[in-house]
C-alpha positions in Angstrom: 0.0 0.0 0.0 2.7 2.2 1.0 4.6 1.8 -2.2 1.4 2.2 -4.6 0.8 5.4 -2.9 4.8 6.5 -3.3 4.1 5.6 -6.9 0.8 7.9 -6.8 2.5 10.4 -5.8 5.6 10.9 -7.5 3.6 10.6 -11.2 1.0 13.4 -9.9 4.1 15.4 -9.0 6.0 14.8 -12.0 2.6 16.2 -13.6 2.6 19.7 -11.4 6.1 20.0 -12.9 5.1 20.0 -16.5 5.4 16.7 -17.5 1.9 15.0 -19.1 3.2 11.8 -19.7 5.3 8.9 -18.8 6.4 6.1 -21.3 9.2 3.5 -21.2 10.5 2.0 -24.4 12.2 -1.6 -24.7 13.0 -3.6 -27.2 10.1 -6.0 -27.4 7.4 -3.2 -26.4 6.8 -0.7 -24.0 4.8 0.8 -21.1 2.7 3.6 -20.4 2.1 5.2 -16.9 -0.9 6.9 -16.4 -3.2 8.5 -13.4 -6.0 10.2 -12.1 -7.2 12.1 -8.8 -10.7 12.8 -8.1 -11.5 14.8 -4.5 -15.1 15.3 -3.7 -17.0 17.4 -1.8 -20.9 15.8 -0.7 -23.3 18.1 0.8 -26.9 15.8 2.2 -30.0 17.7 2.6 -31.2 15.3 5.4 -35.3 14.8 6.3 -36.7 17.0 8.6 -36.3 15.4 11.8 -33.3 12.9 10.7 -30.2 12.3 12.8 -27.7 13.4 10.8 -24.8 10.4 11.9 -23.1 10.7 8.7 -21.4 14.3 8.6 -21.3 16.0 5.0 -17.5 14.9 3.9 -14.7 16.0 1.6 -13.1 12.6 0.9 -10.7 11.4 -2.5 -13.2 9.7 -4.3 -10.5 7.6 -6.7 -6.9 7.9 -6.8 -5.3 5.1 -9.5 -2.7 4.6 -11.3 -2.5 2.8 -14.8 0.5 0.2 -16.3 -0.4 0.3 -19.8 1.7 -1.4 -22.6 2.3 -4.0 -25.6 4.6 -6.9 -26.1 5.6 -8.7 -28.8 4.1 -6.6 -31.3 0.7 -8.8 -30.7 0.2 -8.7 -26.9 -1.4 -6.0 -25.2 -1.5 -5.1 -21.5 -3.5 -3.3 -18.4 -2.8 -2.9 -14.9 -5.0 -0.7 -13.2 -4.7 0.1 -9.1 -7.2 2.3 -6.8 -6.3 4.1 -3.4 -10.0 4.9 -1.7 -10.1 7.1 1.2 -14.0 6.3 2.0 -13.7 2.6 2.5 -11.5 -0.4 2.7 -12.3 -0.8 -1.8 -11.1 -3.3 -4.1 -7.0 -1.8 -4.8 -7.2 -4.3 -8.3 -9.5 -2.7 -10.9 -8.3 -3.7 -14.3 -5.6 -6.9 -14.5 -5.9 -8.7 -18.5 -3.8 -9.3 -20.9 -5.1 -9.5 -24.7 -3.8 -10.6 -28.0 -4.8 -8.4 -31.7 -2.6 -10.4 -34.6 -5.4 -7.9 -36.9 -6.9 -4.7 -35.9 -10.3 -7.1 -36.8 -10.0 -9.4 -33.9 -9.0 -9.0 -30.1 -8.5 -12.2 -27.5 -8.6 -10.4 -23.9 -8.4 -12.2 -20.5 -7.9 -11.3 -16.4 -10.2 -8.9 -14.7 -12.3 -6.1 -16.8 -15.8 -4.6 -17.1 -18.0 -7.0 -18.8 -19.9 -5.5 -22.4 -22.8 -4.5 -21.1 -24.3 -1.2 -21.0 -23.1 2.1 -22.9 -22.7 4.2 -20.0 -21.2 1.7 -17.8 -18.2 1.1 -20.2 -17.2 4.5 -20.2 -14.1 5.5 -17.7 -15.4 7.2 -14.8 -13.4 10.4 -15.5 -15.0 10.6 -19.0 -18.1 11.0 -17.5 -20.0 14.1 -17.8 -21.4 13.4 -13.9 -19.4 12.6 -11.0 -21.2 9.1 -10.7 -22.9 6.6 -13.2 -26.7 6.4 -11.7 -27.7 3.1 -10.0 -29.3 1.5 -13.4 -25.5 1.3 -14.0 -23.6 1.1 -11.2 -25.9 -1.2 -8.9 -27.4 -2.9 -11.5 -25.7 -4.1 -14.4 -22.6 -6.6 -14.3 -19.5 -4.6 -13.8 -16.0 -5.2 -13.4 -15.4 -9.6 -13.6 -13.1 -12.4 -14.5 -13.2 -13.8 -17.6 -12.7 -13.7 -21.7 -13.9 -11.8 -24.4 -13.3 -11.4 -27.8 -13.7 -8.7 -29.9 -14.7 -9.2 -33.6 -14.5 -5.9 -35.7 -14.4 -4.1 -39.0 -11.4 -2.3 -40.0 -12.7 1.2 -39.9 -14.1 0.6 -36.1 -17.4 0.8 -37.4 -18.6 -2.2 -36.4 -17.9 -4.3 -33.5 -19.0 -7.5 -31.9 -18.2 -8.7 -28.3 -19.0 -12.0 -26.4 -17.6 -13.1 -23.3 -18.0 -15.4 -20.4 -16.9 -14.5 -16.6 -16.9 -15.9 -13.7 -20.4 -14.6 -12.5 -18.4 -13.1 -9.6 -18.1 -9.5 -10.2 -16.2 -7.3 -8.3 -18.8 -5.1 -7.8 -21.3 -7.4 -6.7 -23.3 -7.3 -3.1 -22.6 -11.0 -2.7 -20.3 -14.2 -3.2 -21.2 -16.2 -6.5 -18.6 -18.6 -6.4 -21.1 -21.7 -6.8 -23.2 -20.8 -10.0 -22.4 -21.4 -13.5 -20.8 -18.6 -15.7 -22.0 -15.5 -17.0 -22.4 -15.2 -21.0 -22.2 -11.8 -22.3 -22.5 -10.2 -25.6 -22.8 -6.8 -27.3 -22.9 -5.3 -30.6 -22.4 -1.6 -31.7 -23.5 0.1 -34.7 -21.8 3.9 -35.7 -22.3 3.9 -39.5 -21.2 7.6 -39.6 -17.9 7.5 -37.9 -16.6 6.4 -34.9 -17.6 8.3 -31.5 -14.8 8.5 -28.7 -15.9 6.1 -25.9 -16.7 8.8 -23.4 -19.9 11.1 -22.6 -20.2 14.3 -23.8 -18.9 15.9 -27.2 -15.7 18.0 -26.3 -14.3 17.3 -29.5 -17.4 19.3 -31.3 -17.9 17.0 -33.9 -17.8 18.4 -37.0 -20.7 16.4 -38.3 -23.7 14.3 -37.0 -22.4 11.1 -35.2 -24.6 8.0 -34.1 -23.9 5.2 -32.0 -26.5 1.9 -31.4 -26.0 -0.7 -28.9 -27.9 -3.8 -27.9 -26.4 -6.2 -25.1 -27.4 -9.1 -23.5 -26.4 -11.7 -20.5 -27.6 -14.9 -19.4 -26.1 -17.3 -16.2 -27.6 -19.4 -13.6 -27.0 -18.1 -10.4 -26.2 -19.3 -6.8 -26.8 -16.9 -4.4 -29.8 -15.6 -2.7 -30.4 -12.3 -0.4 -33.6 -10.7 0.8 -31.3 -7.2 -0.7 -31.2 -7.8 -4.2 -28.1 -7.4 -5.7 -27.1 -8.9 -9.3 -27.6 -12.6 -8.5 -30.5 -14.9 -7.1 -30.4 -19.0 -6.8 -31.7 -19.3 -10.3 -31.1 -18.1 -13.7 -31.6 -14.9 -15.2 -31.6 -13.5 -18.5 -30.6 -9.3 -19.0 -31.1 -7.2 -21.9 -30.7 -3.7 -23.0 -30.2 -1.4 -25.5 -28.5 2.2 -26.4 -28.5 5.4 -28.9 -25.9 7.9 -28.8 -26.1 11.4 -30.4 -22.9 13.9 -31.1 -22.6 16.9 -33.0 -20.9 19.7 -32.5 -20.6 19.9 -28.9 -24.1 18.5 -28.3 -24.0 14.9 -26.7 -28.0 13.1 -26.2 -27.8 9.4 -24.6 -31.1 7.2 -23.8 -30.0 3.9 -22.4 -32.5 1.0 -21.0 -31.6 -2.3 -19.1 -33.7 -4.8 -17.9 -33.4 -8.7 -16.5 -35.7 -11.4 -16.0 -35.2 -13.1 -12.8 -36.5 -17.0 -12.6 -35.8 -18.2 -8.8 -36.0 -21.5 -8.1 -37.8 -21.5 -5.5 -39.8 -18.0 -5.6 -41.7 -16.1 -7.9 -40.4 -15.0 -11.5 -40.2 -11.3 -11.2 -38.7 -8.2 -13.5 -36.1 -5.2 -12.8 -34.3 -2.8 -14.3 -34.9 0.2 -16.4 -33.9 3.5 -18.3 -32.0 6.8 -17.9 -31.6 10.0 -20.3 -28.7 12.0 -20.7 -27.8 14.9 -22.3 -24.9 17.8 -22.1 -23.4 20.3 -24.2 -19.5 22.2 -24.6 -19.4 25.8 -24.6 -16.0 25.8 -25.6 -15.6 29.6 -25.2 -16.8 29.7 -22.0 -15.1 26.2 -20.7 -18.6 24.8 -20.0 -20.8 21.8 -20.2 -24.3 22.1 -18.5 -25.6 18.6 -18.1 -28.7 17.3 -17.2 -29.9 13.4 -16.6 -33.1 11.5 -15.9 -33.0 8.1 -14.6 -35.8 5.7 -13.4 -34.3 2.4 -12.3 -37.3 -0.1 -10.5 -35.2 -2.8 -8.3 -38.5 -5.1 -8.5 -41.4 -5.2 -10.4 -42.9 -7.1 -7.1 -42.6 -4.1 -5.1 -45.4 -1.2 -5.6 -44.1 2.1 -6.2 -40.7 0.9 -6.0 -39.1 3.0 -8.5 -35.7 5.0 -7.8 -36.4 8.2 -9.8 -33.6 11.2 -9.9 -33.2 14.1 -11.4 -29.5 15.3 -12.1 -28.6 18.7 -12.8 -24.6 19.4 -13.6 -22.1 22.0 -14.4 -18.3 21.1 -15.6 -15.9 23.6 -15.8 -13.1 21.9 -18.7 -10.0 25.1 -18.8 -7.8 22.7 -21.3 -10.9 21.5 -22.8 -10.5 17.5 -22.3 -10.7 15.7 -19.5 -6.9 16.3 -17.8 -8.5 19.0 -15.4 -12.1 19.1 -15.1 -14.4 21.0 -11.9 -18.1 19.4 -11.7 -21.2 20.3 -10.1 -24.0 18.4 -9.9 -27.2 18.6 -7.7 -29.0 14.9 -7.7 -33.0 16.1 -6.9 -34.4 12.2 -5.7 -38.1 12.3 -7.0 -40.9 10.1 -4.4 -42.3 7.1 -5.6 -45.5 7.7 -5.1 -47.4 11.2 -4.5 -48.6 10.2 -1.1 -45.0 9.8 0.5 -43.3 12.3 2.7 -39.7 12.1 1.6 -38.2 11.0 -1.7 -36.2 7.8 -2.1 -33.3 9.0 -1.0 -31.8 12.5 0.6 -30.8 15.0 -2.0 -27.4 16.2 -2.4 -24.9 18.6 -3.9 -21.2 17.1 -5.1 -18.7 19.1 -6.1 -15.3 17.4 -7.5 -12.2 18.4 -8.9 -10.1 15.7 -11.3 -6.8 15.7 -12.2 -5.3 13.0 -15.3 -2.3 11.9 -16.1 -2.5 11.1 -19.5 
């Protein structure tokens, strides 16, 4: 730990000092260093009459550093590691290795995000929010174990991607170990050019650019909880889809995800559902007003269960990428019903500043 944050530290120094890059050269490859900083600020409006236990806090939401390199001409590289000053985290984030002998085809294997959803394969410090919403964060398979390939056209046009992992995400609530593997698969579409696998448009694309998705998992699960996370003692099929919009500085995103849950020995019930997102770079000013819906409905079981927020953001982007980048967001939690007091959850402002090291 000690040495991973010495690491940290010296690359974010070398950084303040002017340099905005670090690569090592060899003779069969080479490797790039890379890192990011992200400190937050969370303010809670709590319920009228709620013990506030939990002060508002100023904590370092991520702090990572990324080993990034090829070998051999065909082997390709990741090592991702995570310092977390909110909670004890999971220091391994990305660990695979993959092999491209074409720019058509990719073998990749270790630790990685599955393919499943648009907006949860896009690196947190790309995002145009401080925080993917719970559709994609609680819901969806995240970071696993496992081995994908990727089948493409030469002009990144077109891609395929199928997998299977372990079932045992890093990100999920509970331990897996015993069910059967998780098959994934995606497929995007961008017949007008390629789009840059982030959210918002900071290039200002100089002409209309559209991206469609589809995705789909299936395993048989092990586990069962009365909180439910991502797997049950059964099988369960998800599926979901995605559109992406970008043109000159405008960037529109409407994602949905759903599962079908099939217990063993409990009712067959539903979850998921949808979020819209859309932002748009003022580059004179340096600024990207953003604003998100999301609905996301845990089980379909449950009455007026849905978890329905409201996200309203301000970036402030002075080199006009994502090396140093201010946000603002104010998440309003809507109620579920009209007849309840509170929302769903305590509204809050976050306020974060990010640093990269790219």
């Amino acid at each position: 730990m000690k040495r991973l944050i010495l690491v940290l530290l010296l690359i974010f120094s070398a950084t303040s000092s002017g340099f905005s890059q670090f690569v090592l050269e060899y003779p069969n490859g080479e490797l790039e260093i890379e890192g990011r900083i992200r400190a937050e600020y969370n303010k809670r409006f709590y319920f009228e009459g709620d013990n506030n236990f939990r002060k508002d806090r100023m904590f370092i939401g991520q702090a990572r550093v990324k080993f990034e390199g090829k070998m051999f001409k065909d082997f390709g590289y990741e090592m991702t590691l995570e310092v977390r000053s909110y909670d004890a985290g999971s220091i391994a984030k990305d660990l695979y290795v993959n092999y491209s002998p074409v720019p058509e085809f990719l073998v990749q294997f270790g630790q990685f995000k599955t393919p499943f959803s648009k907006q949860q394969l896009i690196a947190e410090e790309k995002l145009d929010l401080t925080n993917q919403c719970a559709l994609t964060d609680d819901f969806v398979p995240g970071r696993d174990i496992g081995i994908m390939t990727n089948i493409g056209t030469r002009d990144k046009k077109y891609s395929l991607r199928l997998g299977m992992f372990t079932g045992n995400a890093a990100n999920q609530k509970d331990d897996d170990s015993k069910g059967k593997p998780l098959f994934v698969g995606r497929i995007e579409a961008s017949p007008f050019g390629t789009l840059m696998n982030s959210e918002g448009d900071l290039e200002l694309s100089p002409k209309p650019l559209v991206m469609i998705g589809a995705n789909f998992t299936h395993s048989d699960d092990n586990v069962n909880t009365a909180d439910y996370p991502r797997t049950i003692v059964g099988k369960k099929f998800m599926y979901g889809g995605d559109i992406t919009f970008k043109y000159k500085g405008l960037y529109l995103n409407a994602e949905f995800d759903h599962a079908q849950l099939m217990p063993d020995k409990a009712p067959n019930y539903k979850a998921g559902g949808y979020l819209v997102h859309a932002s748009y770079f003022i580059r004179q000013l340096k600024l990207q007003p953003v604003i998100e819906y999301n609905d996301y409905n845990p089980s379909d079981l449950t009455v007026d269960d849905s978890q329905r927020t409201i996200v309203f953001g301000l970036n402030f982007l002075p080199k006009s990428n994502h090396s140093i980048k201010l946000m603002l967001n104010y998440f309003y939690h809507l109620k579920m019903k009209e007849s309840d007091v509170n929302p769903w959850a305590r509204n809050e402002i976050r306020f974060l500043t990010q640093l990269l090291i790219k």
